[in-house]
C-alpha positions in Angstrom: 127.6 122.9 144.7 126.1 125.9 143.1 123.2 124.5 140.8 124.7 125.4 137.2 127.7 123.3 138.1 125.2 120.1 139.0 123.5 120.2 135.7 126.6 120.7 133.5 127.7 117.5 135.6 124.6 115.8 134.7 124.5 117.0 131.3 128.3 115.6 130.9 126.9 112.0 132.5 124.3 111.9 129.7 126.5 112.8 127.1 128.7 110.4 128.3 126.2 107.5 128.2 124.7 108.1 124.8 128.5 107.4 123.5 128.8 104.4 125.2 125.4 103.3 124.3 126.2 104.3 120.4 129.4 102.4 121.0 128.0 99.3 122.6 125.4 99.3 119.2 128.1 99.9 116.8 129.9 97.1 118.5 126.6 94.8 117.9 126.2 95.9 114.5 129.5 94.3 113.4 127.1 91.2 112.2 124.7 92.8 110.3 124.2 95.5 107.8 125.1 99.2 108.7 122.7 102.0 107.4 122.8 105.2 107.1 119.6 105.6 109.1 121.1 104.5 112.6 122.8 107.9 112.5 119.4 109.4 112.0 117.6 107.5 114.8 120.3 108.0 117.5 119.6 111.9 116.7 116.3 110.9 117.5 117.0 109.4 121.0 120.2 112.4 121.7 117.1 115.4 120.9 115.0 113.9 124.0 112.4 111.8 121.9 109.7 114.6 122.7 108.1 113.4 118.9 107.6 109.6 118.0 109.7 108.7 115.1 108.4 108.0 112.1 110.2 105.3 109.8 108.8 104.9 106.4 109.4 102.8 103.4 109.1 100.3 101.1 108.4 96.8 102.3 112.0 94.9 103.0 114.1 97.6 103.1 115.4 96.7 106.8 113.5 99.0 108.9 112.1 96.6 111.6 116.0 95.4 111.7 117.0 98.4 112.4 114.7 99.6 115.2 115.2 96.1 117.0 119.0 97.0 116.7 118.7 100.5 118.0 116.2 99.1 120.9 118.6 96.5 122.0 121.0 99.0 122.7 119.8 101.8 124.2 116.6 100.7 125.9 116.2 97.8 129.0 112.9 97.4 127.6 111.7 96.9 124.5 107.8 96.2 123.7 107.1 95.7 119.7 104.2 95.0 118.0 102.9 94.1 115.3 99.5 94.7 113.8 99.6 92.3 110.7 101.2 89.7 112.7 99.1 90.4 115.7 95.9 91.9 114.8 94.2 91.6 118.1 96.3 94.1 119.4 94.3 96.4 116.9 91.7 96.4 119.9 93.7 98.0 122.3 93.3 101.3 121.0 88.9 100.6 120.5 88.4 102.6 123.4 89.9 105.7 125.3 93.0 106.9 123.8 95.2 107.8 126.8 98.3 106.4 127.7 96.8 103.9 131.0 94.2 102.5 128.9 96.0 101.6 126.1 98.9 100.0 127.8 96.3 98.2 130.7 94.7 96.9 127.4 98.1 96.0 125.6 99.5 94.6 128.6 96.0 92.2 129.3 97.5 91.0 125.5 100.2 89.9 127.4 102.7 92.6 125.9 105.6 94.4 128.1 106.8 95.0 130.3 105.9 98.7 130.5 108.6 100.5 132.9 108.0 104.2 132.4 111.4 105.9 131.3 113.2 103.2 130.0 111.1 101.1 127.4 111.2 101.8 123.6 107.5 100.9 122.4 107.3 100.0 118.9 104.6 100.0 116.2 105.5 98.1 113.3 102.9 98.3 110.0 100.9 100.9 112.0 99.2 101.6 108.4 96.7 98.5 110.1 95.8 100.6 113.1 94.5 103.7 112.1 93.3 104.3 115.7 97.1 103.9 117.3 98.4 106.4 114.6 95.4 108.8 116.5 96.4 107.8 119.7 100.3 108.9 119.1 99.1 112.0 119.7 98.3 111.8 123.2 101.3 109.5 124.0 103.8 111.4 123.1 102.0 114.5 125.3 102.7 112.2 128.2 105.3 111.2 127.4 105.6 108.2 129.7 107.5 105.8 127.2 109.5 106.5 123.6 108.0 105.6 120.5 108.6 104.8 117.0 106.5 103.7 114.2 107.1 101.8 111.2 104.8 101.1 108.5 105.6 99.7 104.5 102.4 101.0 103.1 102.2 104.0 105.1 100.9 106.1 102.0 98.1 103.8 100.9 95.1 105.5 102.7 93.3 101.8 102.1 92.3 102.4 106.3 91.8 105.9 106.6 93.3 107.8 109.9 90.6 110.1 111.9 93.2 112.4 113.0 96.9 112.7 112.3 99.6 113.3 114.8 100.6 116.3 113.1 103.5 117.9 115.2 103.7 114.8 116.8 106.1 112.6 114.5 109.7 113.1 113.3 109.7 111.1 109.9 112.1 109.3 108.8 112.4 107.7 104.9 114.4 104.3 104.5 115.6 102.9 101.3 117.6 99.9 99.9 121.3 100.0 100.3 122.9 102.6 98.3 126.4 102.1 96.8 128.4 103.2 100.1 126.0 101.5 102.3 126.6 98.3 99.4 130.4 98.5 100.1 130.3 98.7 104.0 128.6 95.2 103.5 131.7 94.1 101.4 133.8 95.4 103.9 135.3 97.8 102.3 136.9 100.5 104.5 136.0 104.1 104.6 139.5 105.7 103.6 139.0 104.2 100.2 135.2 105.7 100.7 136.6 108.8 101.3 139.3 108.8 98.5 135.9 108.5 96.3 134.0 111.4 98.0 137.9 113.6 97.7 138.0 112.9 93.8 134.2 113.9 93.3 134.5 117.0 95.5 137.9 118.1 94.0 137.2 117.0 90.2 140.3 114.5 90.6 140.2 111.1 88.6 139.8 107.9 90.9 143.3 106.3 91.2 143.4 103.5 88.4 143.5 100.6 90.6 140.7 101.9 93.1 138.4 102.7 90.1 138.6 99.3 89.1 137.6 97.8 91.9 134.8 100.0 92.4 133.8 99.2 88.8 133.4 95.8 90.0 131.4 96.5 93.4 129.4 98.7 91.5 128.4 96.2 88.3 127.7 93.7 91.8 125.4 96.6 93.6 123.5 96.8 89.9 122.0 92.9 90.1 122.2 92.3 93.8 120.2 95.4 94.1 120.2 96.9 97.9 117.8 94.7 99.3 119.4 93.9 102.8 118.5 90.1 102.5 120.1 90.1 98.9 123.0 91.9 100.0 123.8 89.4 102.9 122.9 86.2 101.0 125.9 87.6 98.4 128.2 88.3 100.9 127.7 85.3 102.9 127.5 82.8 99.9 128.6 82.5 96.4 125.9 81.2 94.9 124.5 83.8 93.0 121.6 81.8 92.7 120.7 82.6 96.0 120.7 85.9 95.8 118.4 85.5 92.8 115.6 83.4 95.0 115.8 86.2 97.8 114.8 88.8 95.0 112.2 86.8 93.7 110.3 86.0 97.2 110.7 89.9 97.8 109.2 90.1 93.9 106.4 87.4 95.1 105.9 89.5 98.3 105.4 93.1 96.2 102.4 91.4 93.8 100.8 89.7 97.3 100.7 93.0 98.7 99.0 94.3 95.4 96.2 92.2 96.0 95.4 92.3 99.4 95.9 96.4 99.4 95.3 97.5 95.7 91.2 97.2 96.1 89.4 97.3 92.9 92.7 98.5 90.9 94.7 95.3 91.4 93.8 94.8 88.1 96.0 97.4 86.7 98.6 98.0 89.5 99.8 94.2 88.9 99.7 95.4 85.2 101.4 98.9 85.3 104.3 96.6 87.6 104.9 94.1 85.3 105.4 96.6 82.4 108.1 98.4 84.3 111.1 96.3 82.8 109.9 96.2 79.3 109.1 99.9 79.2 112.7 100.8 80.5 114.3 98.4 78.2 113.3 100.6 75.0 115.7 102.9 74.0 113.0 106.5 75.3 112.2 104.3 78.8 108.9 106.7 78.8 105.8 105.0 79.7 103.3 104.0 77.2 100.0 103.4 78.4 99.0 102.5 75.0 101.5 99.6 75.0 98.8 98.3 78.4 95.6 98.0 76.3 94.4 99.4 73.6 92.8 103.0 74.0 94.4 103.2 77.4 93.9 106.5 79.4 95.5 108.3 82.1 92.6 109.1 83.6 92.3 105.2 83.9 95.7 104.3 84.9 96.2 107.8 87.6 95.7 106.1 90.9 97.1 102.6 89.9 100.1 104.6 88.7 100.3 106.7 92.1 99.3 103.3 94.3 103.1 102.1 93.5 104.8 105.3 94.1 102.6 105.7 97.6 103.2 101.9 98.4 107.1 102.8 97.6 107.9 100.6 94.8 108.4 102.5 91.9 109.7 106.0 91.2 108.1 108.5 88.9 110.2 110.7 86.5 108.0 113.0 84.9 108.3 115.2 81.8 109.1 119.2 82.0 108.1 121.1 79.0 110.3 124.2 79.6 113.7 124.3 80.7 113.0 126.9 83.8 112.2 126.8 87.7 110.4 125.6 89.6 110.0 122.1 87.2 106.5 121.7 89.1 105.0 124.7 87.4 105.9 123.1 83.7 104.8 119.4 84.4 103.4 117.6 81.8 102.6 114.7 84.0 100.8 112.8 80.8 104.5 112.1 79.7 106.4 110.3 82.7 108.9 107.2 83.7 108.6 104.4 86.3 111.8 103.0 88.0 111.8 100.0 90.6 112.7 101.1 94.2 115.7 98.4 93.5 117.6 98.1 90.4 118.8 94.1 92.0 114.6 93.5 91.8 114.9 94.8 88.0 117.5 92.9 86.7 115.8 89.6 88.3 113.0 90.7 86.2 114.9 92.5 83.0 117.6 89.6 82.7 116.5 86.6 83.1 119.4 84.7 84.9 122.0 86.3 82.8 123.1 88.5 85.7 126.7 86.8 85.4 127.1 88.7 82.1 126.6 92.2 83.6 129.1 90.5 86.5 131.9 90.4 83.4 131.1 93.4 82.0 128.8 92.9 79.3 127.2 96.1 78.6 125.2 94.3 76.1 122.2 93.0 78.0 119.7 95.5 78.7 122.5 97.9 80.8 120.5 101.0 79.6 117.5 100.1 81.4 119.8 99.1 85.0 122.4 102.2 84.8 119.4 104.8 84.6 117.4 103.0 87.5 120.5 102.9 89.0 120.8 106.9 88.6 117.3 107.3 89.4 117.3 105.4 92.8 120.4 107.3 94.0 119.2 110.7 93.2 115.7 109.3 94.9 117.6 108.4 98.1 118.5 111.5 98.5 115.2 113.2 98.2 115.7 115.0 95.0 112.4 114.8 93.0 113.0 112.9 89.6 112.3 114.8 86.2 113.4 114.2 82.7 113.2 116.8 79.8 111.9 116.1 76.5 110.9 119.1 74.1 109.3 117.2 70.9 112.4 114.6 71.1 114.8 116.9 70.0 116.3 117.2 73.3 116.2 114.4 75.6 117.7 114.8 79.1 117.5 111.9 81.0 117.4 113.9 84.7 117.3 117.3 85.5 117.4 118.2 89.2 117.6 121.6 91.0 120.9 122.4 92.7 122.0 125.7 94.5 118.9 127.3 92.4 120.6 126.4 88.9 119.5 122.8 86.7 121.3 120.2 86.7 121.6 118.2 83.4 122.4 114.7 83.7 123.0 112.0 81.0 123.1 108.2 81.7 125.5 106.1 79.5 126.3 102.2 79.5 128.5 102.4 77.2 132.0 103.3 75.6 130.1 106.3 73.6 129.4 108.5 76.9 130.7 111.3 74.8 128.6 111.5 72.0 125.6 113.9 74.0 123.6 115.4 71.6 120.9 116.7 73.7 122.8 117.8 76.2 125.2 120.0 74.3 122.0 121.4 72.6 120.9 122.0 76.2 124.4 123.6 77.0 124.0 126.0 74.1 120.4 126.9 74.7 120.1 127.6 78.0 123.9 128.1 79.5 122.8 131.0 81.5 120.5 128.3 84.0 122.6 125.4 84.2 124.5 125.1 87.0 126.2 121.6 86.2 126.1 119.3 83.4 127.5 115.9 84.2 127.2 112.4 82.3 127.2 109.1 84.4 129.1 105.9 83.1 131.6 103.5 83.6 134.6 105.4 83.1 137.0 107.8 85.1 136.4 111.0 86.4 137.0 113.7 83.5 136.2 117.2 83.0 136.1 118.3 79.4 134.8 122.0 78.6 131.3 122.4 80.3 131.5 118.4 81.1 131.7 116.9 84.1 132.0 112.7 83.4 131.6 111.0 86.6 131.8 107.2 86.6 128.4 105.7 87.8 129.2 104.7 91.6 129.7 108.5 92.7 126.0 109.2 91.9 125.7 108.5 95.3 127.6 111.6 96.1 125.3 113.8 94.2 
């Protein structure tokens, strides 16, 4: 057989397994959550593994789930650890950095097996071992085993790395559910999904009846939040209560990590997070570091500030004193936003066990302060960096983004007056020559109206 023919043929039988391996996982995800980010890491495995992977986020978002997942189906070997829950194995990696001494030393530990070419090795809170981030380096050159490695406070340099991998990781970032993600969970099927993703793409208004119901999945997603556990607990019981103690062990887990990782600013991270709810409950949502302690500076409150962004729990929104690109070059990073990484964790906070209202439909209890998190974490989930504009609060946009090289000016609205916009029609005459889109969130139906685009909340995941 000539020898192009033989490795089509074995290309073909590879092709061939990965969609029976994806296939066999699909099959075992039935009983847990589906993410988005299974797609991303069976690209991984389909574009040879020659990098570890990367997986990055906030603490609880379902990473480890989903790399055990992923392992059980398309690895006969699986070796994960670790290095909060095992911090001996922190040793392993004291010495030489090369692939035989670090798995003789793991495998002493009594981890394994080790088969070479079929065993998915696994990091998990790597941020604990700054020597086997080092290491990755030289195991990925030989490339004897895959890897991956996850880590929840991957961006707080509290153990500082000698050298990166650079080159030598694919990173991935992991978030709470988002709305589609939310509805998968409520088994909800993907035609209606897709009837939602037609309507935003052709401008079309969501059939009544389908509207409706995502109106109702949607005022669910805003105080479960898309923290996996929360989301399971609701769909497997209907005590909301439940749902309600998840989120506030997750809360309890947050303000633990704060003190053993914050260092000498635990002080005023715990202080700066327990001010998020209040400060998006007034009617601006800016953050006042005055309202803090008195004389408080930025200067003071900086790295605090930037600890709960790094650690994932909070996004920042910050303040753009021209209307022009790129919005970097007109920061005025002394005027900013926070937002919780989970609008289900902010309502816990913001509500106050009155989640049931929102439930019904009562706009009444602090909506504002959820719909515009809500907003801002499905814009964050998709990368966009957050901005607001504010010119001496004359004009106040509550996002601008950058799309196709034009601004995008987005208004958040709770309630039944989502077309009363005064800044943004002052934005629309001002600057019509750089606005690419202007669109207002809320609860109602899909509507264009002159430069308008009114999209109900749920298809800011589409943005």
């Amino acid at each position: 057989m000539h020898f192009l023919q033989k490795v089509v043929i074995l290309h073909l039988k590879y092709l061939q397994k990965v969609v029976n391996l994806t296939r066999i996982w699909l099959q075992k995800v039935v009983d847990m959550l589906k993410r988005k980010v299974e797609n991303e890491i069976i690209k991984w495995y389909q574009s040879g593994r020659n990098k570890a992977l990367l997986l990055n986020g906030a603490r609880q978002v379902g990473k480890t789930t989903s790399i055990r997942e992923f392992a059980k189906a398309y690895y006969n070997h699986f070796v994960e650890i670790n290095f909060v829950k095992f911090p001996l194995a922190q040793k392993a990696f004291d010495g030489n950095l090369d692939t035989k001494t670090i798995v003789t030393n793991l495998s002493a530990m009594g981890f394994g097996p080790f088969v070479e070419g079929e065993t998915l090795v696994f990091f998990d809170e790597i941020q604990e071992c700054p020597n086997a981030r080092t290491a990755i380096k030289f195991l990925v050159e030989e490339h004897r085993y895959d890897y991956i490695e996850s880590g929840s406070l991957l961006g707080i340099n509290y153990k500082p790395v000698t050298s990166y991998p650079v080159g030598y990781e694919q990173e991935l970032k992991m978030y709470p559910l988002d709305f589609e993600e939310f509805l998968w969970a409520n088994d909800v099927s993907t035609d209606v999904i897709d009837v939602l993703r037609h309507c935003y793409e052709k401008e079309e208004p969501v059939p009544d009846f389908i509207h409706e119901q995502m109106n109702r999945f949607y005022r669910q997603h805003l105080v479960v939040g898309g923290m996996p556990e929360a989301v399971k607990t609701f769909v497997e019981t209907p005590d909301f209560s439940n749902v309600l103690n998840v989120q506030r062990s997750i809360l309890t887990t947050y303000r633990s990590d704060i003190t053993n990782y914050a260092g000498k600013d635990q002080v005023l991270v715990k202080r700066i997070f327990d001010a998020i709810p209040s400060q998006l409950g007034k009617q601006d949502k800016r953050f006042i570091l005055a309202s803090l302690e008195k004389g408080a500076s930025r200067r003071k409150y900086d790295d605090p500030t930037q600890w709960l962004i790094d650690a994932g729990i909070a996004y920042y929104s910050i303040n753009t004193y021209d209307f022009a690109l790129p919005f970097t070059a007109t920061e005025n990073r002394k005027l900013f936003k926070l937002y919780m990484v989970d609008t289900g964790l902010l309502a816990n906070l913001l509500l106050k066990d009155i989640q049931f209202n929102v439930l019904n439909g009562d706009v009444g209890v602090n909506e504002g302060a959820l719909t515009e998190n809500y907003v801002a974490c499905s814009l964050s989930s998709k990368g966009i960096a957050l901005h607001y504009y504010d010119k001496k609060s004359r004009q106040e946009l509550d996002f601008i983004i950058e799309e196709n090289n034009e601004i995008t000016i987005i208004e958040v609205k709770s309630g039944s007056d989502y077309k009363r916009h005064a800044s943004l029609n002052a934005a629309l005459e001002a600057f019509s020559s750089r606005i690419g889109r202007a669109i207002v969130f809320s609860p109602f139906n899909l509507e264009r109206s002159n430069d308008v685009l009114y999209l109900p909340l749920y298809m800011s995941q589409f943005m």
